[in-house]
mmCIF file as gemmi writes it, N, C-alpha and C atoms, coordinates in Angstrom:
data_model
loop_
_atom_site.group_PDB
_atom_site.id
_atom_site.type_symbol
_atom_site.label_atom_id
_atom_site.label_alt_id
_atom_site.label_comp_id
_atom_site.label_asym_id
_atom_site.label_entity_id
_atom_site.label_seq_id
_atom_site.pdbx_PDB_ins_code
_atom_site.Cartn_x
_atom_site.Cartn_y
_atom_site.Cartn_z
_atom_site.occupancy
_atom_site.B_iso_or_equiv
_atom_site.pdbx_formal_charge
_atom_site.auth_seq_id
_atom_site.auth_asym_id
_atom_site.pdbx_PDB_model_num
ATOM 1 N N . UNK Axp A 1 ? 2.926 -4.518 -9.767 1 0 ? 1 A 1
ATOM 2 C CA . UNK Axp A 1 ? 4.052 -4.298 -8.88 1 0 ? 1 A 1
ATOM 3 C C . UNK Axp A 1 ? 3.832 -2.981 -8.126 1 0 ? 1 A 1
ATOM 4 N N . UNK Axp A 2 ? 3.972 -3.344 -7.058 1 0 ? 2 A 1
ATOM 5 C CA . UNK Axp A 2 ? 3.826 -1.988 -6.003 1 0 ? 2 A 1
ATOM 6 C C . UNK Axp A 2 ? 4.684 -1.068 -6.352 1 0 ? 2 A 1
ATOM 7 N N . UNK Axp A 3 ? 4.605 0.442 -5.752 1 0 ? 3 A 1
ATOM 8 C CA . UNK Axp A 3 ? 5.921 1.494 -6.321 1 0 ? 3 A 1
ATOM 9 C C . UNK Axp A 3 ? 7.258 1.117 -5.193 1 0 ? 3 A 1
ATOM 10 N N . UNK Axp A 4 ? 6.586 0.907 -4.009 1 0 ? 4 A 1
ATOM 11 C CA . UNK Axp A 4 ? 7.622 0.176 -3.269 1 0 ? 4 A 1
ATOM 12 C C . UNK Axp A 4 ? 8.582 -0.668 -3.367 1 0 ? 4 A 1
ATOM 13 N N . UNK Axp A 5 ? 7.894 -2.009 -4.433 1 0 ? 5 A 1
ATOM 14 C CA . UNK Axp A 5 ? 9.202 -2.984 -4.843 1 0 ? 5 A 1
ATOM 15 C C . UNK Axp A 5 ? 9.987 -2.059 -5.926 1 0 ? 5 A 1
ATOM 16 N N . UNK Axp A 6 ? 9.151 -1.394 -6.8 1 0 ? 6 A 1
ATOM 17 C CA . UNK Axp A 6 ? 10.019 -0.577 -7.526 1 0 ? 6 A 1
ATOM 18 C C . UNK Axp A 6 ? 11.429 -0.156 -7.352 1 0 ? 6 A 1
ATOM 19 N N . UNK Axp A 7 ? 11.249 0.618 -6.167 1 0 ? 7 A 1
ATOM 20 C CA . UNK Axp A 7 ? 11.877 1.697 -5.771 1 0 ? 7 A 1
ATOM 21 C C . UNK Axp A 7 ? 13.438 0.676 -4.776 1 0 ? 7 A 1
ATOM 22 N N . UNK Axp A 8 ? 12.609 -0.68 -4.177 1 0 ? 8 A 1
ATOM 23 C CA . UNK Axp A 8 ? 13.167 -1.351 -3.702 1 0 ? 8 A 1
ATOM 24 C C . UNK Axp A 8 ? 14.619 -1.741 -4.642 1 0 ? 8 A 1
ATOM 25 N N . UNK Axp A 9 ? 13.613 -2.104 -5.779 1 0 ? 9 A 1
ATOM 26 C CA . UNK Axp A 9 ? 14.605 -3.004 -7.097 1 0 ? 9 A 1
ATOM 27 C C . UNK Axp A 9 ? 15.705 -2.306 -7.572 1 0 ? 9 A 1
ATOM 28 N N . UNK Axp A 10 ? 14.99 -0.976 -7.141 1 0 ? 10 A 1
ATOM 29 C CA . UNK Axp A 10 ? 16.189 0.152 -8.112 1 0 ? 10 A 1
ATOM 30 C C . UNK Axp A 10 ? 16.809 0.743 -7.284 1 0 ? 10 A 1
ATOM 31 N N . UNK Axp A 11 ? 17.214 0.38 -5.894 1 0 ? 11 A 1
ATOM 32 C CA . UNK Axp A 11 ? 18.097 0.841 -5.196 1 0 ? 11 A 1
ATOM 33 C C . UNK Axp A 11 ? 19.031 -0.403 -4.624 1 0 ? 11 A 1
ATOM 34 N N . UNK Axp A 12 ? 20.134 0.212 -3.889 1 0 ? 12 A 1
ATOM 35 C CA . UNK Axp A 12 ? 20.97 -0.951 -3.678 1 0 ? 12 A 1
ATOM 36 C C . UNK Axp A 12 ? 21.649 -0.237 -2.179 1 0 ? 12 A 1
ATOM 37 N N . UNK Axp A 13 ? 21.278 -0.657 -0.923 1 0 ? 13 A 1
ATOM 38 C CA . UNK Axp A 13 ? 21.248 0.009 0.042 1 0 ? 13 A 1
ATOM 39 C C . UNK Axp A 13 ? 23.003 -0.758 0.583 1 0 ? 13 A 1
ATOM 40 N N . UNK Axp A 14 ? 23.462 0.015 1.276 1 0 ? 14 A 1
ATOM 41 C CA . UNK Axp A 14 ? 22.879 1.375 1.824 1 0 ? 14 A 1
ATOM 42 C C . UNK Axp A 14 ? 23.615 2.256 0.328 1 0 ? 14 A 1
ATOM 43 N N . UNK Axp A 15 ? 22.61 3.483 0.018 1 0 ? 15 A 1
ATOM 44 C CA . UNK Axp A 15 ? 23.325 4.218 -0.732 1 0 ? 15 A 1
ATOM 45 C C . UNK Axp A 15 ? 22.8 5.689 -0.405 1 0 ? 15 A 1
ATOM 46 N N . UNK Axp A 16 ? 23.171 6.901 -1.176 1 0 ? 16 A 1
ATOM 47 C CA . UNK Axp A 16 ? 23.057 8.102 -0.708 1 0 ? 16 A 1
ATOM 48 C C . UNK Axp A 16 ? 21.663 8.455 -1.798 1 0 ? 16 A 1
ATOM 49 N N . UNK Axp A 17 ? 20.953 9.105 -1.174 1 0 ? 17 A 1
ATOM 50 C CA . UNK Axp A 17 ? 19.666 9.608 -1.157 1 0 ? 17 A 1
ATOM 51 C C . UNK Axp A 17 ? 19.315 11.145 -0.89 1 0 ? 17 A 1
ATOM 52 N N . UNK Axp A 18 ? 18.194 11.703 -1.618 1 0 ? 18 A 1
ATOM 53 C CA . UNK Axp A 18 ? 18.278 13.194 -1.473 1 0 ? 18 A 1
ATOM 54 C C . UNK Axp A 18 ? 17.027 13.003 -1.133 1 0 ? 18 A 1
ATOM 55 N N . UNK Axp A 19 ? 16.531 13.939 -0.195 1 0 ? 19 A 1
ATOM 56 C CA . UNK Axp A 19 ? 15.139 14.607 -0.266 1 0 ? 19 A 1
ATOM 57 C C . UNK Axp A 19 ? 15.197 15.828 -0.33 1 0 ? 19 A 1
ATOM 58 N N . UNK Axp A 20 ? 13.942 16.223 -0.837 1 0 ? 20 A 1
ATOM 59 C CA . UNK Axp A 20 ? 13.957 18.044 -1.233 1 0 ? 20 A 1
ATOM 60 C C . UNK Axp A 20 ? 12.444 18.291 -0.7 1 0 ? 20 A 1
ATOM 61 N N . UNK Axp A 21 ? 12.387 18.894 0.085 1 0 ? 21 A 1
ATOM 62 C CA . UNK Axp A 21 ? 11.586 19.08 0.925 1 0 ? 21 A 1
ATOM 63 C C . UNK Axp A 21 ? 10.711 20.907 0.815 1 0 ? 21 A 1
ATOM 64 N N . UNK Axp A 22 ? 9.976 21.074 0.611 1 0 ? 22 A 1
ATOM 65 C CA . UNK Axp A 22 ? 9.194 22.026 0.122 1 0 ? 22 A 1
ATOM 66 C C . UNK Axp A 22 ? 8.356 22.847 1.015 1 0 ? 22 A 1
ATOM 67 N N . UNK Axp A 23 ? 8.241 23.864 1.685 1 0 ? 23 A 1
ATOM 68 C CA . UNK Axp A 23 ? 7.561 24.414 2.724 1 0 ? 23 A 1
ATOM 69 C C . UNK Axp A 23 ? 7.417 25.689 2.766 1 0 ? 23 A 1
ATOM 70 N N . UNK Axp A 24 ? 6.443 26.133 3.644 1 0 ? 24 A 1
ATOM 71 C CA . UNK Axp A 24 ? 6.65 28.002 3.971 1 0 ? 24 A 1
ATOM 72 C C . UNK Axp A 24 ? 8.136 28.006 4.315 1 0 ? 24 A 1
ATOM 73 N N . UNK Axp A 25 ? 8.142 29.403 4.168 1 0 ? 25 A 1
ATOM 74 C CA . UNK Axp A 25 ? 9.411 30.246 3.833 1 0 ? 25 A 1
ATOM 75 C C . UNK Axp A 25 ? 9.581 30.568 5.739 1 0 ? 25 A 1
ATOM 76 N N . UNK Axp A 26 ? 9.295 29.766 6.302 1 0 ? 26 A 1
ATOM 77 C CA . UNK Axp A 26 ? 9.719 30.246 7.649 1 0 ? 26 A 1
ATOM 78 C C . UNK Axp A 26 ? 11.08 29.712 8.222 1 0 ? 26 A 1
ATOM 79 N N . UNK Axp A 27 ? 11.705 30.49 9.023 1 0 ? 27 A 1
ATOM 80 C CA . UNK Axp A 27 ? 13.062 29.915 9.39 1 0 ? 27 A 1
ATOM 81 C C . UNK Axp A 27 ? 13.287 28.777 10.323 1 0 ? 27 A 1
ATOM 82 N N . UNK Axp A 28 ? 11.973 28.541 10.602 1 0 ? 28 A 1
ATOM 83 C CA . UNK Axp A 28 ? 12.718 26.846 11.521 1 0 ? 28 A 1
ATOM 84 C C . UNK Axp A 28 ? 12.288 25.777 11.085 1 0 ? 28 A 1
ATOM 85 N N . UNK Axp A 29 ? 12.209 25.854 9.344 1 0 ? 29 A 1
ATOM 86 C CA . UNK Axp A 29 ? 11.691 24.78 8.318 1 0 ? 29 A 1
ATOM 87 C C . UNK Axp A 29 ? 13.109 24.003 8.261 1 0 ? 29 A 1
ATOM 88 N N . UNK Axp A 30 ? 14.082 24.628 7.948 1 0 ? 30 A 1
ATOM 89 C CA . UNK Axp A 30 ? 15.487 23.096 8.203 1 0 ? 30 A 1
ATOM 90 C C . UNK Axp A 30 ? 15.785 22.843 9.236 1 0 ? 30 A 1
ATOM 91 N N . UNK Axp A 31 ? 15.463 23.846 10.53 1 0 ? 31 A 1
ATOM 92 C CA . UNK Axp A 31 ? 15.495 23.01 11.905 1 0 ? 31 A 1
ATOM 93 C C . UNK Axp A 31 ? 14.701 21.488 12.37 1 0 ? 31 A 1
ATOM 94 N N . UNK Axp A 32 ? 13.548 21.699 11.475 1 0 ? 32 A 1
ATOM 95 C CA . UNK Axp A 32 ? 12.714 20.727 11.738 1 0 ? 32 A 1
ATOM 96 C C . UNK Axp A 32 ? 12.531 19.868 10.678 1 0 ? 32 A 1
ATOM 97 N N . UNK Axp A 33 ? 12.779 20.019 9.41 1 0 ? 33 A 1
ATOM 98 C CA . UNK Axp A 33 ? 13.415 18.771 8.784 1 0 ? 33 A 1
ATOM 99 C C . UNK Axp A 33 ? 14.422 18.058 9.161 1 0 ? 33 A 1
ATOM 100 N N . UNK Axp A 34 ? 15.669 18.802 9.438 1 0 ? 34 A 1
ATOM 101 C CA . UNK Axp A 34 ? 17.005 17.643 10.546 1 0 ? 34 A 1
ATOM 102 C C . UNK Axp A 34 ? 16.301 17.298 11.547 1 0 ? 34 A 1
ATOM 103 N N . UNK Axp A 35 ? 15.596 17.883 12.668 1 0 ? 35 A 1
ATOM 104 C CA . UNK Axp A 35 ? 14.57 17.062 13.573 1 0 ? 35 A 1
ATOM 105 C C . UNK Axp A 35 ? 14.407 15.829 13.237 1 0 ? 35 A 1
ATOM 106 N N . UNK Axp A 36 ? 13.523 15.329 12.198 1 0 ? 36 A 1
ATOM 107 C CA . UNK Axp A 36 ? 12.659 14.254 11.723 1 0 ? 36 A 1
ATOM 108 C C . UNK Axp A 36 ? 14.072 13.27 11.082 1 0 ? 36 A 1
ATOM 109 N N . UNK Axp A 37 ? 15.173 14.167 10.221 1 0 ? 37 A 1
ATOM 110 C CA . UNK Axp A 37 ? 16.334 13.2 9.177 1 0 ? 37 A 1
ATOM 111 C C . UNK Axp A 37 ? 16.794 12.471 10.911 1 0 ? 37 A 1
ATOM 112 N N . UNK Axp A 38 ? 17.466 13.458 11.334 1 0 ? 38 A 1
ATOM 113 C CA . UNK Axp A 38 ? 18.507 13.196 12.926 1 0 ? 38 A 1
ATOM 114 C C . UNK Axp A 38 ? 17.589 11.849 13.283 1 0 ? 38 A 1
ATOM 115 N N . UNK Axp A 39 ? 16.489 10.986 13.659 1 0 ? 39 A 1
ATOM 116 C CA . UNK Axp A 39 ? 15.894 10.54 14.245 1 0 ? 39 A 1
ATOM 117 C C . UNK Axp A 39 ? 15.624 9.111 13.451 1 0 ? 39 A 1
ATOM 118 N N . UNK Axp A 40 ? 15.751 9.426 12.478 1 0 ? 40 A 1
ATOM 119 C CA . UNK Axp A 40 ? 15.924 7.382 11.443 1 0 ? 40 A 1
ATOM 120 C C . UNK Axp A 40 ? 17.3 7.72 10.71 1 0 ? 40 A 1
ATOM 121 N N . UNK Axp A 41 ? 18.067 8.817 10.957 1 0 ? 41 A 1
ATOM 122 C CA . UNK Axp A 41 ? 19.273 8.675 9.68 1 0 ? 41 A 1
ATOM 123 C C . UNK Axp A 41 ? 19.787 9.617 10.578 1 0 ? 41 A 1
ATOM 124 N N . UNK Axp A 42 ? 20.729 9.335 11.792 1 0 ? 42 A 1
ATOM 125 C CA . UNK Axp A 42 ? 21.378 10.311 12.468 1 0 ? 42 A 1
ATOM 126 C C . UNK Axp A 42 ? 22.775 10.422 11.611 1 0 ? 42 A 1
ATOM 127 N N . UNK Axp A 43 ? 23.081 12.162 11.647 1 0 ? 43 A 1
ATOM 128 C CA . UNK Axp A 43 ? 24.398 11.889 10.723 1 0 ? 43 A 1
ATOM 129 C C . UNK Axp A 43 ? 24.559 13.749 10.811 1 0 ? 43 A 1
ATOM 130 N N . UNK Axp A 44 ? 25.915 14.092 10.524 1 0 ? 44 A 1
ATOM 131 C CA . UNK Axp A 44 ? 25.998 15.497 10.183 1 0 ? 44 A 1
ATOM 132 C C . UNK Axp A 44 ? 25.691 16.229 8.786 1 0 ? 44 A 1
ATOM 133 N N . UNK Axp A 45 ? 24.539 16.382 8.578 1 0 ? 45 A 1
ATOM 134 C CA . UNK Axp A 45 ? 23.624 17.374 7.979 1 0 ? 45 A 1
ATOM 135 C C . UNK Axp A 45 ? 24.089 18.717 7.246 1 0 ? 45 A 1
ATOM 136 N N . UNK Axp A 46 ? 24.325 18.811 6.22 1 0 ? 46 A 1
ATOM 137 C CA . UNK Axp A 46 ? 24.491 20.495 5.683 1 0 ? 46 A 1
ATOM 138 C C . UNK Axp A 46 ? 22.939 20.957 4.446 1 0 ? 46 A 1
ATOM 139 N N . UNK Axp A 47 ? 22.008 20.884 4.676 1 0 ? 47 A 1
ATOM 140 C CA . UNK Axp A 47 ? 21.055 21.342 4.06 1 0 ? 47 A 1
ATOM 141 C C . UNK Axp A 47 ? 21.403 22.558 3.114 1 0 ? 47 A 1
ATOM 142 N N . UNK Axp A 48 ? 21.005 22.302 1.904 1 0 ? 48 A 1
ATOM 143 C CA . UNK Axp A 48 ? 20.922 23.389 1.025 1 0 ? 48 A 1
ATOM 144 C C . UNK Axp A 48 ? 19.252 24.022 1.314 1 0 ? 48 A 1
ATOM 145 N N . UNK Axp A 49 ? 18.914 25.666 1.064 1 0 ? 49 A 1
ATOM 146 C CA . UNK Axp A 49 ? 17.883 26.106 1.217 1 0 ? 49 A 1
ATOM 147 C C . UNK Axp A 49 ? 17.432 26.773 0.152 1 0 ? 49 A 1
ATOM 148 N N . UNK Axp A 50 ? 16.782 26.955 -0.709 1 0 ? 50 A 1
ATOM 149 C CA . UNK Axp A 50 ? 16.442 27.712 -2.001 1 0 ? 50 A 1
ATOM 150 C C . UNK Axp A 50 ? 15.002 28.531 -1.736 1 0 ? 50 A 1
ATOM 151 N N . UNK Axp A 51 ? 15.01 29.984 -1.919 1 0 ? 51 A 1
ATOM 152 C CA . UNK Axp A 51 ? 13.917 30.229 -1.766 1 0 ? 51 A 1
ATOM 153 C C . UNK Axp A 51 ? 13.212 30.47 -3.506 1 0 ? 51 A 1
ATOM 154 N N . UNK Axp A 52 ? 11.547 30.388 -3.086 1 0 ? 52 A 1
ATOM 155 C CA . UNK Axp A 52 ? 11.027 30.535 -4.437 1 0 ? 52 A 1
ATOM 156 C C . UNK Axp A 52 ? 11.052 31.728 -5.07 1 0 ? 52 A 1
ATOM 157 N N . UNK Axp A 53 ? 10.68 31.925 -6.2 1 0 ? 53 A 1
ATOM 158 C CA . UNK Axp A 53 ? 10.554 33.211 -6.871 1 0 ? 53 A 1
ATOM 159 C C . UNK Axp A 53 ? 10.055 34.213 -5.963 1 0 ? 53 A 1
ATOM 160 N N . UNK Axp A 54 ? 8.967 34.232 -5.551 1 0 ? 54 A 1
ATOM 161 C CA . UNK Axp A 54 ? 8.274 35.479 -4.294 1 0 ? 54 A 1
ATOM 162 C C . UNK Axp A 54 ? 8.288 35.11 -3.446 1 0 ? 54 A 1
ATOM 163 N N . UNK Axp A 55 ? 9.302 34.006 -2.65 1 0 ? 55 A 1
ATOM 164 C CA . UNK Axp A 55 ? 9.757 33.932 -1.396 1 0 ? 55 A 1
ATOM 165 C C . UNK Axp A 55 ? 8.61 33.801 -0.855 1 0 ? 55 A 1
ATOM 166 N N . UNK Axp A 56 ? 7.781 33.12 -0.617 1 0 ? 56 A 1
ATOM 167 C CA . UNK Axp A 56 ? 6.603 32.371 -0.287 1 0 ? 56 A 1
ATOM 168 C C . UNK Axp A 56 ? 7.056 31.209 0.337 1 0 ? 56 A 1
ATOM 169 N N . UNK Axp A 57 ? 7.967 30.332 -0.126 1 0 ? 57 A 1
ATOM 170 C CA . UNK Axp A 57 ? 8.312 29.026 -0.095 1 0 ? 57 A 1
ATOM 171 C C . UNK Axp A 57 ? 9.843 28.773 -0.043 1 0 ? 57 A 1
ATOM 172 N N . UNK Axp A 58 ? 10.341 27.456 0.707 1 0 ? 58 A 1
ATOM 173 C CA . UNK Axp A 58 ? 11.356 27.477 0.819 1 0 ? 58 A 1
ATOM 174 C C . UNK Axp A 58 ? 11.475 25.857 0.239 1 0 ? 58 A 1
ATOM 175 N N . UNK Axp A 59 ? 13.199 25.223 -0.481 1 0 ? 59 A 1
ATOM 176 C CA . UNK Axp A 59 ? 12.639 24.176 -0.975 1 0 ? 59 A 1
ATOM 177 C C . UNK Axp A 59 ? 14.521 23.86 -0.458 1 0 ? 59 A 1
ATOM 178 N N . UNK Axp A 60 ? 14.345 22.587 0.443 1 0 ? 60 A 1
ATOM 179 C CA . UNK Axp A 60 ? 15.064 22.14 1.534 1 0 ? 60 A 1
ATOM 180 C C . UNK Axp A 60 ? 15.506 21.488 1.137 1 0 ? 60 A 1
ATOM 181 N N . UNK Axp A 61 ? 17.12 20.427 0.508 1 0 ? 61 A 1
ATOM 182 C CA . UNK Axp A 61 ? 17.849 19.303 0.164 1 0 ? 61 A 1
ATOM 183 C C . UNK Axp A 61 ? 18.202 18.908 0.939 1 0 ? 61 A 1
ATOM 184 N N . UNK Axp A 62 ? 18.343 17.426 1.597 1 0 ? 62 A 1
ATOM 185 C CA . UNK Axp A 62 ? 19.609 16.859 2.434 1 0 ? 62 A 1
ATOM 186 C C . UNK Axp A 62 ? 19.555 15.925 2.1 1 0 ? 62 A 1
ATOM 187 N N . UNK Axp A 63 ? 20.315 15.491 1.955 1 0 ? 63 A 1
ATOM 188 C CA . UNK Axp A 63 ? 21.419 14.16 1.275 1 0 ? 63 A 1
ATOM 189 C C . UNK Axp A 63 ? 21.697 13.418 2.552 1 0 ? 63 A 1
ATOM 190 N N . UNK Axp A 64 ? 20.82 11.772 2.25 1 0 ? 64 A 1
ATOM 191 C CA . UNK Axp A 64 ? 21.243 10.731 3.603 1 0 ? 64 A 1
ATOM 192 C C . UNK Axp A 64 ? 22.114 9.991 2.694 1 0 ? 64 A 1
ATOM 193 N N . UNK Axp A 65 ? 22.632 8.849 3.973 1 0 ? 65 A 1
ATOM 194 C CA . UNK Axp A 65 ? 23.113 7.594 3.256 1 0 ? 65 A 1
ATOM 195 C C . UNK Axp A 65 ? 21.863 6.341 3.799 1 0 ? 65 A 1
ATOM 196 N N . UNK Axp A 66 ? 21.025 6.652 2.838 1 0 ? 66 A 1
ATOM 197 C CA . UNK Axp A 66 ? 19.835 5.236 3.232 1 0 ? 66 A 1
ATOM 198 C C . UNK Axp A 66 ? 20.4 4.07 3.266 1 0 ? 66 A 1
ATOM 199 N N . UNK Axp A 67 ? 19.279 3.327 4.299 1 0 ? 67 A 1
ATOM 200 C CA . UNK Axp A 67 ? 20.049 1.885 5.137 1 0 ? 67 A 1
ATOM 201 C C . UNK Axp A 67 ? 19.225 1.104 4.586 1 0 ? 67 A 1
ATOM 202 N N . UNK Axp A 68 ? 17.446 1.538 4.37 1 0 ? 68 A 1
ATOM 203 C CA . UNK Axp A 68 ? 16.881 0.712 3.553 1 0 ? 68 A 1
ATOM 204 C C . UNK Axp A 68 ? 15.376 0.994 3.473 1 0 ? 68 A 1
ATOM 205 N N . UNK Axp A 69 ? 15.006 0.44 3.076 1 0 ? 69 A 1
ATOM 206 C CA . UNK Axp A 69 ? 13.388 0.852 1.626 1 0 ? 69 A 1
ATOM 207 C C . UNK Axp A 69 ? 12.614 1.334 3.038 1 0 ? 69 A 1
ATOM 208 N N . UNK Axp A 70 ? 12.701 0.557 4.346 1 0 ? 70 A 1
ATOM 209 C CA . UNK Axp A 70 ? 11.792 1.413 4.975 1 0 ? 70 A 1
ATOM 210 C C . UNK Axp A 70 ? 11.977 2.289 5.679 1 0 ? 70 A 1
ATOM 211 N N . UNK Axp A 71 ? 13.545 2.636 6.006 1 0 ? 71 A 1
ATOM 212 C CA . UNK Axp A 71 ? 13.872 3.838 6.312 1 0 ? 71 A 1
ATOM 213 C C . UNK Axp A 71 ? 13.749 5.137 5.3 1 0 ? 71 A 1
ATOM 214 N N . UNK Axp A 72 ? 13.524 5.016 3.929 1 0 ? 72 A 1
ATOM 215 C CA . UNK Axp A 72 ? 13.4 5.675 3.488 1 0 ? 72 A 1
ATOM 216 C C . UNK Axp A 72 ? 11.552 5.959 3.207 1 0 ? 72 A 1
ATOM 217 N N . UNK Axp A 73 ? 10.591 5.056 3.271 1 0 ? 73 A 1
ATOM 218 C CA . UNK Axp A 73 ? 9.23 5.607 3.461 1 0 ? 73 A 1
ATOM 219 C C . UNK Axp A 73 ? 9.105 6.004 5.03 1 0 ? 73 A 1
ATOM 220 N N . UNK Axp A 74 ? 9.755 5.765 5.681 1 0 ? 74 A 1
ATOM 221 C CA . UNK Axp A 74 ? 9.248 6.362 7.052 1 0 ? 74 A 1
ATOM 222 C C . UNK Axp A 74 ? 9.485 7.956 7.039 1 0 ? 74 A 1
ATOM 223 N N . UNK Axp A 75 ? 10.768 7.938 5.944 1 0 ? 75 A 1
ATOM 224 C CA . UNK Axp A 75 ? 11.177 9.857 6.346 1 0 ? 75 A 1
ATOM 225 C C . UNK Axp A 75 ? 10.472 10.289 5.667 1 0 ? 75 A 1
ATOM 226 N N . UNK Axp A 76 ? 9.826 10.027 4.205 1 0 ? 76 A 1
ATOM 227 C CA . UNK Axp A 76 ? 9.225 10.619 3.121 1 0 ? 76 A 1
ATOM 228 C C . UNK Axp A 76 ? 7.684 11.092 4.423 1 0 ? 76 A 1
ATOM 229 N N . UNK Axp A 77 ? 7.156 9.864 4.464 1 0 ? 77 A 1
ATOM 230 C CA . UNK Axp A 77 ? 5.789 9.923 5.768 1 0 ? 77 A 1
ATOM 231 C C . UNK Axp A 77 ? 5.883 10.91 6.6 1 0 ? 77 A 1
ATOM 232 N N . UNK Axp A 78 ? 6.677 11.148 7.338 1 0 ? 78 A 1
ATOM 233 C CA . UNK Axp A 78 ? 7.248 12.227 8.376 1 0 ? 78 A 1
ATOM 234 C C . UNK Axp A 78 ? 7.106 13.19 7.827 1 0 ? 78 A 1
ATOM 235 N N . UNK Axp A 79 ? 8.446 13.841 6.944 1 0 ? 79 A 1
ATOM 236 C CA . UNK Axp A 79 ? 8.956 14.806 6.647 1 0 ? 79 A 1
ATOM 237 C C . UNK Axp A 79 ? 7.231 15.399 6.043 1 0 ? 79 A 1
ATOM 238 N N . UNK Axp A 80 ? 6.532 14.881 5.41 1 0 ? 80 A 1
ATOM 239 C CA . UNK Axp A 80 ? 4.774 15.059 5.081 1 0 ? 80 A 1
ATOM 240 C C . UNK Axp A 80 ? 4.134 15.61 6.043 1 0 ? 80 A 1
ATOM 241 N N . UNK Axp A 81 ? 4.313 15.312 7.42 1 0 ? 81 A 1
ATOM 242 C CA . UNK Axp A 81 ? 3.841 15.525 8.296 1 0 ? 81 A 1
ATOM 243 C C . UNK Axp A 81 ? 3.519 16.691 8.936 1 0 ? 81 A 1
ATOM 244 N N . UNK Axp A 82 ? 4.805 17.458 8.44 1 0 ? 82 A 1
ATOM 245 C CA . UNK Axp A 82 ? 5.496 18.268 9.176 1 0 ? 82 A 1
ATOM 246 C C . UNK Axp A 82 ? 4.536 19.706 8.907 1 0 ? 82 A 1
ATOM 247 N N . UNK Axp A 83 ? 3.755 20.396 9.42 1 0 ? 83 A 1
ATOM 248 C CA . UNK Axp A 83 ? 3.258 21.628 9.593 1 0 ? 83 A 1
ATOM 249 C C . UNK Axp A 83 ? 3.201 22.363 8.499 1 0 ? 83 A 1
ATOM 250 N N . UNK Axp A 84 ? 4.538 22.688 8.22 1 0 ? 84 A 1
ATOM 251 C CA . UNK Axp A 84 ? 4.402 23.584 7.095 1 0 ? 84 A 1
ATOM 252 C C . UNK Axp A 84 ? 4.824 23.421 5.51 1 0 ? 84 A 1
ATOM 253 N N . UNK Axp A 85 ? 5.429 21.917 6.483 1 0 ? 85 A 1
ATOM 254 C CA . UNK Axp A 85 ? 5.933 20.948 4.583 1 0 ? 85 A 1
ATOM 255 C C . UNK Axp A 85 ? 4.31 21.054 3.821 1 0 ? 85 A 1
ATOM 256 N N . UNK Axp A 86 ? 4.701 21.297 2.422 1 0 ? 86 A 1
ATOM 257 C CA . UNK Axp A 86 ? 3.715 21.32 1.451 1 0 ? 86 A 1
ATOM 258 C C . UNK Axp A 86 ? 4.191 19.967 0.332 1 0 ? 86 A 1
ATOM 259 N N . UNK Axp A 87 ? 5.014 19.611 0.422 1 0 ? 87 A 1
ATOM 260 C CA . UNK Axp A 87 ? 5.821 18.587 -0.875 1 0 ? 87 A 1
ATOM 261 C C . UNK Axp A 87 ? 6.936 17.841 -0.076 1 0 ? 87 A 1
ATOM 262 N N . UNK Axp A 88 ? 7.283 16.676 -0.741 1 0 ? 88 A 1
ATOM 263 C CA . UNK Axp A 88 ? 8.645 16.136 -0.367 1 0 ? 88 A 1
ATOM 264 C C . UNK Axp A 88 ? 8.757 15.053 -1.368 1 0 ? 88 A 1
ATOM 265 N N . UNK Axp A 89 ? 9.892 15.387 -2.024 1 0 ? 89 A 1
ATOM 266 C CA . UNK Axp A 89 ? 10.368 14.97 -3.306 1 0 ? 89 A 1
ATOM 267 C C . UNK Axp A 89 ? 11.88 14.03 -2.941 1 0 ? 89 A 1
């Protein structure tokens, strides 16, 4: 079984979804994660931001309401994409 049907089986759309998103500690790292969310999951956004122990890294939450299994690998793909993302959980 793929991790996809997995993930498929064990969700029940539309429901609410977190990503935590992991990157340099630069300040237009949640500008540009809502960039990428705003664009398959448009919606009003309040990101939590946590920095790491030596502030090296910044580790990004936002909470969608997913519509479905491939809206949610398209953002995981993206949000990967992104320059200074290192992780996305």
């Amino acid at each position: 079984m793929t991790e996809q049907a997995k993930l498929k089986d064990l969700l029940e759309f539309p429901c609410q979804l977190s990503y935590k998103v992991m990157g340099y500690a630069k300040p237009e790292l949640p500008e540009l994660i809502l960039a990428v969310i705003q664009r398959h999951a448009p919606g009003d956004y309040s990101p939590t931001v946590r920095p790491s122990g030596k502030g090296t890294y910044h580790a990004v939450s936002v909470t969608i309401t997913a519509t479905s299994i491939e809206q949610v690998d398209i953002l995981y793909k993206e949000l990967g994409e992104i320059d200074i993302v290192r992780m996305v959980l």
